[in-house]
Structures are given as structure tokens and as C-alpha cells.
C-alpha positions, -999 to 999 in steps of 0.1 A, spaced: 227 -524 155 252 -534 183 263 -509 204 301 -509 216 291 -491 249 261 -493 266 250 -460 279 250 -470 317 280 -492 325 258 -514 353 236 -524 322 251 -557 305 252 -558 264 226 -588 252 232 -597 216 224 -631 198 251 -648 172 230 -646 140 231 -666 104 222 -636 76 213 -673 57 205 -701 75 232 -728 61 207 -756 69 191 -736 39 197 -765 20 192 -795 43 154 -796 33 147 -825 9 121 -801 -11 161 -779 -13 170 -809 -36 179 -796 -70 152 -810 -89 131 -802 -58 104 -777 -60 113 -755 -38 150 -753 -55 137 -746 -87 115 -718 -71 143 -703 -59 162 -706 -93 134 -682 -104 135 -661 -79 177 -653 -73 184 -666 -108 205 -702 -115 238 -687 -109 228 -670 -77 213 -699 -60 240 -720 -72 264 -697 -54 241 -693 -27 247 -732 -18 284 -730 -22 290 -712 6 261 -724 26 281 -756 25 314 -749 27 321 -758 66 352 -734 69 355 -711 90 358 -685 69 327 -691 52 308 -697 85 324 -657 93 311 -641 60 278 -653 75 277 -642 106 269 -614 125 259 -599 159 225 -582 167 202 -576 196 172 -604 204 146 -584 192 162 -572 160 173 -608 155 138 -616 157 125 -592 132 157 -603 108 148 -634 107 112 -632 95 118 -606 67 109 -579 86 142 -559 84 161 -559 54 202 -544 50 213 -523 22 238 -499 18 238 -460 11 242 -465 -26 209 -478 -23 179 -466 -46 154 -488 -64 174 -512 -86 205 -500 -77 215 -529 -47 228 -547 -78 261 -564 -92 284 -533 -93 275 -524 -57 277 -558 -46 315 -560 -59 322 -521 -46 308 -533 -9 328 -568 -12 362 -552 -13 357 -522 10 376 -528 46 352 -507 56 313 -504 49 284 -483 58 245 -503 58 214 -490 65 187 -513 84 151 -503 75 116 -516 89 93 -531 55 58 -517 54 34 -521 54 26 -532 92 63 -525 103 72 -544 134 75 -525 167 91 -530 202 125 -536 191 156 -529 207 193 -525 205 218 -545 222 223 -520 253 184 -522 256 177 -487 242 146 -484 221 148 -486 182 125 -463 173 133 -448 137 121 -467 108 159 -466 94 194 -467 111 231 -466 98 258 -488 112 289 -498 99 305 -531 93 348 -533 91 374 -557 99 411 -550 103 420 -589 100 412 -605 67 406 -640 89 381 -625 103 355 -613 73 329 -592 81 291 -610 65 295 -613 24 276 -586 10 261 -618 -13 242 -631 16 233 -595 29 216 -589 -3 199 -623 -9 185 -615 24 173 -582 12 159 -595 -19 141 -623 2 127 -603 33 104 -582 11 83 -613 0 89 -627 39 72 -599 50 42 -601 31 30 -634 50 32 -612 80 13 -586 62 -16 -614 50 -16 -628 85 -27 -589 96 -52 -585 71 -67 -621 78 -73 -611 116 -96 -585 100 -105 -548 117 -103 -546 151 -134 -545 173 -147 -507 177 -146 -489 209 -174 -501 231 -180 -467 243 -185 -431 221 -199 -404 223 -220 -389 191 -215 -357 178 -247 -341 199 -238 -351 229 -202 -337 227 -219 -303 217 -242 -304 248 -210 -313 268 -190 -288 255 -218 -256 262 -218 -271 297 -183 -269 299 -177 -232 288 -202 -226 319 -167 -232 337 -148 -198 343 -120 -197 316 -92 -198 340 -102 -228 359 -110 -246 324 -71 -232 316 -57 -247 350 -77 -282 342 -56 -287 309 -28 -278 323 -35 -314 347 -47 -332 315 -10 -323 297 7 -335 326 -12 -365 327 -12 -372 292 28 -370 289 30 -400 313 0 -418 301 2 -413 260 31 -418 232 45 -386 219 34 -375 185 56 -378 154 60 -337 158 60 -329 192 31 -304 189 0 -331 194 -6 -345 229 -31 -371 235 -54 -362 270 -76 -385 294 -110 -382 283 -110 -387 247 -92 -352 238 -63 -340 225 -42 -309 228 -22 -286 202 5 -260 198 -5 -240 169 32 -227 163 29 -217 123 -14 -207 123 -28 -198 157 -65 -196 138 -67 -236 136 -94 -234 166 -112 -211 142 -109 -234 115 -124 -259 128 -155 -240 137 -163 -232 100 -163 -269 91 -185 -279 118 -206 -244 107 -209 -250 73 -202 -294 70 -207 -324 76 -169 -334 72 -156 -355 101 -133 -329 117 -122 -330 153 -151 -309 170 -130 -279 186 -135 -278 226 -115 -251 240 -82 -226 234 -60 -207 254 -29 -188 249 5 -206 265 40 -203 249 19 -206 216 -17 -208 211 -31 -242 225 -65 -254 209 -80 -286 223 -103 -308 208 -118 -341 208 -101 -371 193 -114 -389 159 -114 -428 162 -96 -451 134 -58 -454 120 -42 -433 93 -48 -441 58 -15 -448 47 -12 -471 79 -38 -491 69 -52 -488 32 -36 -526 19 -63 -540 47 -88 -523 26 -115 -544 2 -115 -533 -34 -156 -527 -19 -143 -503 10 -119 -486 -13 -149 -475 -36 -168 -466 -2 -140 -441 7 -140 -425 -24 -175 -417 -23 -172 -406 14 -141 -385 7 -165 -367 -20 -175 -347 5 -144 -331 8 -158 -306 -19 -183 -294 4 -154 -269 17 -156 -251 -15 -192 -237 -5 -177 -218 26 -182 -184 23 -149 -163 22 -156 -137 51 -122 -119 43 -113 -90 23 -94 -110 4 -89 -129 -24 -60 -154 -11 -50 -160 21 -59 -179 53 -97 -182 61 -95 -153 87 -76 -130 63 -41 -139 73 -10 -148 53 -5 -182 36 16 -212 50 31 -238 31 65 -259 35 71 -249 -3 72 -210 -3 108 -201 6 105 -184 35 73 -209 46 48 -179 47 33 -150 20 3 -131 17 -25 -124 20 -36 -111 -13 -64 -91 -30 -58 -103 -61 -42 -138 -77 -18 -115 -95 -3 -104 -68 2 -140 -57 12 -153 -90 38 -124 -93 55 -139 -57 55 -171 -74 77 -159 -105 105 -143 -82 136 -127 -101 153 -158 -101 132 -176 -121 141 -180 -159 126 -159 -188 120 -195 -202 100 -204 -176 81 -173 -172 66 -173 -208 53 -214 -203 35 -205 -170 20 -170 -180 -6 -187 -202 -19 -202 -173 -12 -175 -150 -34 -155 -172 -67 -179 -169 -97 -164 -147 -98 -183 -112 -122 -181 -83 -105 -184 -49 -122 -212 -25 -120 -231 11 -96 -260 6 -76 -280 36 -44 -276 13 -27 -306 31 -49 -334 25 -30 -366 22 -26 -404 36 -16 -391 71 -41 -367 79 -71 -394 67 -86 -415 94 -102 -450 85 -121 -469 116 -130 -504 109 -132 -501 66 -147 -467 65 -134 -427 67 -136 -419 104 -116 -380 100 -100 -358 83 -75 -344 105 -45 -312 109 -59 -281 92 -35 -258 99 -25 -251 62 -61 -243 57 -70 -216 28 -82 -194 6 -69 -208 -27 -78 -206 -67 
């Protein structure tokens, strides 16, 4: 979190001195130990912990005052403070920040944390003491001292910290779900229109529509945030542009749904071939499920639900291929769990379910899945990656279903 060397020598470190626990913790009258706010914290660390907890807060030594303190950048001090961030170390799975570890991390000279963003509605625009973006949701650091007068912070504040920030954080989550959706786009276009605009479009030579994206990319690089993988750029003019690396037939894709739907899909627009093959399509409105689904009503839960029923509607698109499995335009399969990423296509489930059971699966297992190997499937349209990321929700309600590249043929 602080940076030894800034990058560029002419820029100046900026860090803030920082309490991991306040020690005027205590100093509130409501802190009293019959006080209600003392015995809530009783519950919540346990009596021996807070009791502790209040030792050192009040032991004016200054080795006390060192085990709680620490050095971090303005804006990370910031987010520290209000619960936002919370320290653990790489032990560190659920439960496991506990005594033991605690005692392990105390008497190491040396120790490695990690520094994590809570979610939901993690905090943004934070940056490290030599004024380089934090942008990862996690980082390591490590904390060491080669003079025992000079403590590194008491792994017993670090983790009352860590125990408190989570329920800190929540008032920052309530305070985002009180401001309610924000206001929709004063300005969109409907599905019809975009379809007249597109045939007016393709009246454009192909080249010159080629040479126009190739502006657009440019100006979307300086105007837009890069996506999470690189292969998505955001364009003026409510459109968006991407490098189908693993399936070039994604453009295709998206002209069955809007064929044979009424899914919200992005409506395709345009593709070329570059490096890879480049569709381009319009953009959906609304934020990511998993971004946003503790803002939703129990009401607006049910509503999604019913409007992510017509997800099913994919299975009534009519396999055009010659085969059985495979991509909807008769190519191989892609998924991150086959070994080598890719297989197929295939004529017949058998010959997919004998690449499943590879020579170096067990007899065992062979005999438990061949029952159900041996059941009669039909093969069907699915978008075989449909999770949290790849929903879009606009003010309460499903807005898209987006990324159907790992779009198939399945049983």
C-alpha cells in the first residue's frame, strides 16, 4: 500500500499517518462499560476481546501507540477508515483469520497481508502513495521490522478492524440503495429504429464502413474505460466493438436470436476481419447483475425471474447443422473446462460423452456416470455461459443478456 519508490523520481510520495483503531475509541461516554454501545461491542468481539481492545487503546506508550500505527496513501486512508477495505493475511479463508493465525502473524518479523475492496458497491478512485492507480480488487504487501522498538501494527487491531469493516461497509451499501436507481438515459433509440438505421448503413460500401470503425476504435480507446478482458471496446454512438478470438461466428449468433426471439441481445450491426474477426454491435443499457442485484426489491427479484423465463425461448431454434453437438453453425465446442478449451463437433452424444470419459478417468467413475450417459437426450440452442456478469438490469428490470460466444448445440 506504500510504495518505497515512486516510479518517476520528480513525483513526491503523499501518505497519511493512520490509527488501524482510533484510540479515542473509548473516549465516548456511550464507550462507558455499562454504556450501550460497550456492551454492543461485548457482543460483537466477545468480553475478553473488547476488554483487550481497551487496554491497549489506552496504554499511552509508545510502543502501543506503534502497534497501531501505520502508513497509507490519502485515498486508501479514506476507504480504511469507513470499512471499506479490510487486512487479512494469506492464511486467510472463511473462518480461518482466527486465534491460531493471530498468534502465528504476532510473532513473525516478517508478514505478508492482503488488502481487499468489500462488496458489494466497492469503492473506486483510490490510489497508492506514488499516485498510481489501485485498480485490482485485492493487493499483497508486506509488513516487517528489523527493530523490536519499532513494532510493526498488532495483528489484534488489524483483525478487529477486519471483523468491523464488513458491518461498516454495509451503511455505505444502505446509503446506495436508499438513493434508489439512477435516472434512465434521456435519449434511446428502440429496437425498430436501430434496424432501419442499420439497412441504411450497409448502403455504405463495406470498406468505407471498415475504415469508419477503425476512427470509432481510436476514439473509443481515449474516450472509454478498457474492458475487464481486453477484447470489448466501447464506441461513440452507442456501440461497441469485439475481437472474437475463441468463436469468430458470435456476429452470426446474434442474428439467430434476433431471428427467432425476443431475448434482449445486443442487435449485431456490422463485422469485418482484422487481426481476429471484429463484430460490432449496439450497446444494452443497465449494470451487471451481480453489480447490482442487493438494490433489488424482493418485487423486482420475482419480476426478473419471470423475464429471465424467456431464456427458454432459445431452445426452439432450429439446429441448421448436420450435427448433433457443436456450435450453432456446425463448429467445434468452446468451453474453459475441456482441457485443451475446444472439441467437437459431433453427430452423436456418444461421441461426445466418450471425450468426456478420457483414459485417465477411473473405472469407478466410469460405471456411476454411464447410467446417465446412457439416458436419451435431445440436443438444443443454449447460451452455455449465462451467469451474473453477462445479465444486464436497467433501473429494477432485465435490460440484456450479453457475450454469446460459448453459444451451442447442447443436450
Amino acid at each position: 500500500m506504500l510504495r518505497q519508490k515512486p516510479p518517476d523520481p520528480n513525483v513526491s510520495v503523499r501518505f497519511d499517518h493512520v490509527w488501524v483503531i482510533p484510540p479515542s475509541l473509548f473516549d465516548d461516554s456511550d464507550m462507558d462499560p455499562q454504556g450501550p454501545l460497550y456492551l454492543l461491542l461485548q457482543a460483537f468481539l466477545t468480553p475478553a476481546r473488547t476488554s483487550e481492545l481497551q487496554t491497549i487503546l489506552q496504554t499511552n506508550t509508545l510502543e502501543f501507540r506503534l502497534k497501531n500505527l501505520f502508513l497509507l496513501s490519502p485515498s486508501v486512508h479514506l476507504a480504511f477508515r469507513n470499512g471499506h477495505l479490510r487486512i487479512f493475511p494469506p492464511t486467510y479463508t472463511r473462518g480461518q483469520w482466527n486465534d491460531e493465525t493471530e498468534a502465528k502473524v504476532k510473532t513473525a518479523s516478517q508478514v505478508y497481508y492482503f488488502v481487499s475492496r468489500l462488496s458489494p458497491e466497492p469503492c473506486g478512485s483510490l490510489f497508492l502513495s506514488d499516485v498510481s492507480h489501485w485498480d485490482s480488487p485485492m493487493q499483497m504487501f508486506t509488513m516487517k521490522s528489523h527493530d523490536p522498538n519499532q513494532p510493526p501494527p498488532d495483528p489484534f487491531l488489524l483483525r478487529t478492524h477486519h471483523c468491523i469493516a464488513a458491518s461498516m461497509h454495509l451503511f455505505h451499501v444502505e446509503e446506495r440503495i436508499a438513493e434508489g436507481w439512477p435516472s434512465p438515459a434521456l435519449f434511446n433509440l428502440n429496437i425498430i429504429t436501430q434496424k432501419i438505421l442499420r439497412s441504411f448503413w450497409h448502403l455504405v460500401p463495406h470498406l468505407i464502413r471498415v475504415q469508419c470503425y477503425s476512427v470509432l476504435l481510436k476514439l473509443g480507446t481515449h474516450l472509454y474505460p478498457r474492458s475487464f478482458t481486453g477484447l470489448v471496446y466501447q464506441l461513440p454512438f452507442g456501440l461497441y466493438a469485439k475481437e472474437c478470438t475463441r468463436s469468430p461466428n458470435e456476429g452470426e449468433t446474434l442474428k439467430i436470436v434476433e431471428r427467432y426471439t425476443s431475448i434482449p441481445a445486443p442487435l449485431w450491426v456490422d463485422d469485418y476481419q482484422g487481426t481476429h474477426r471484429v463484430i460490432i454491435m449496439t450497446a444494452l443499457s443497465g449494470q451487471t447483475l451481480d453489480a447490482v442485484f442487493h438494490r433489488l426489491s424482493y418485487s423486482e427479484r420475482k419480476q426478473l425471474s419471470k423475464d429471465l423465463k424467456n431464456a427458454p425461448q432459445l431452445r426452439s431454434i432450429p439446429n441448421q447443422t448436420p450435427y448433433c453437438l457443436g456450435d450453432s453453425h456446425g463448429g467445434p465446442l468452446f468451453d474453459y473446462r475441456f482441457p485443451s478449451g475446444i472439441c467437437g463437433p459431433y453427430h452423436h452424444i456418444s461421441e461426445f460423452n466418450s471425450f468426456l470419459i478420457h483414459k485417465y478417468v477411473l473405472s469407478e467413475t466410469r460405471d456411476n456416470v454411464a447410467a446417465i450417459h446412457a439416458r436419451t437426450y435431445r440436443s438444443v440452442f443454449t447460451h452455455a455461459d449465462l451467469h451474473p456478469t453477462n445479465i444486464l438490469i436497467d433501473y429494477g428490470r432485465l435490460s440484456g443478456i450479453v457475450d454469446w460466444e460459448m453459444r451451442r448445440l447442447l443436450s
